[in-house]
N, C-alpha and C positions, 0 to 999 in steps of 0.2 A: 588051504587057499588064502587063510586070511594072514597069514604070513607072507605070501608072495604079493599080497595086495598093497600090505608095507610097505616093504621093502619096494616095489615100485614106487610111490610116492617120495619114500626119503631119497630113490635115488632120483628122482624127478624134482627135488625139491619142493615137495610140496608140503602146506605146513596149515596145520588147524587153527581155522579161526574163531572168537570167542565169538558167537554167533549173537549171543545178548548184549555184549559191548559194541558192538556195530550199530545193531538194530536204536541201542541208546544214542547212541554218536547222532545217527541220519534223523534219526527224531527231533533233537535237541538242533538238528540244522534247518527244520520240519520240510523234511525231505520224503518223498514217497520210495516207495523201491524204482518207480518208473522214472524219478527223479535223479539218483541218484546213478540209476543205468546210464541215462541221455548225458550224462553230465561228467561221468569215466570212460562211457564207450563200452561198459561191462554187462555182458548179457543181463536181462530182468532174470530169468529163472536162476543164473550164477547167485546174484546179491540172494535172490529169497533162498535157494540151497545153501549159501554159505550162513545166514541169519537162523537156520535152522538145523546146522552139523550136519546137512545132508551131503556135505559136499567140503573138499578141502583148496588151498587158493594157492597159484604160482606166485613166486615173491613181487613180479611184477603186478600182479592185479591188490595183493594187498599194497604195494604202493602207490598206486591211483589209487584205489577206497583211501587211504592215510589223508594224501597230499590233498583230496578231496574236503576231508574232513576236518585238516587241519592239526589231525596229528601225530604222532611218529609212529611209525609201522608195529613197531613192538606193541603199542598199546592196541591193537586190532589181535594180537596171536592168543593163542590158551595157552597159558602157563602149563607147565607140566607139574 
């Protein structure tokens, strides 16, 4: 199953965010998660799932978090 769950995502494009580089970014902006919701339009529970690998983000939501933050999308993704 966790093969099929993949493969969902990559074909969904969905792609893992570094969940500790976020949580850095929104700090350093001293942003709350509730802050940072109101302010992309991006569910609360999404930011705190994605700040903790609970969850993985469609390329459009990591570019609101980016353009938010000020920086380019790549610097929100986990390196492989």
């Amino acid at each position: 199953m966790a093969g099929n769950t993949r493969k969902h995502f990559q074909n969904n494009r969905f792609t893992e965010v570094d969940g500790a580089r976020l949580r850095r970014l929104r700090r350093e902006h001293a942003l709350s998660q509730r802050d940072l919701s109101r302010m992309t339009g991006i569910a609360f529970d999404t930011i705190s799932h994605l700040e903790t690998g609970k969850q993985q983000a469609q390329p459009r939501t990591i570019r609101k978090l980016a353009d938010t933050l000020g920086v380019e999308p790549r610097a929100l993704m986990k390196e492989d």
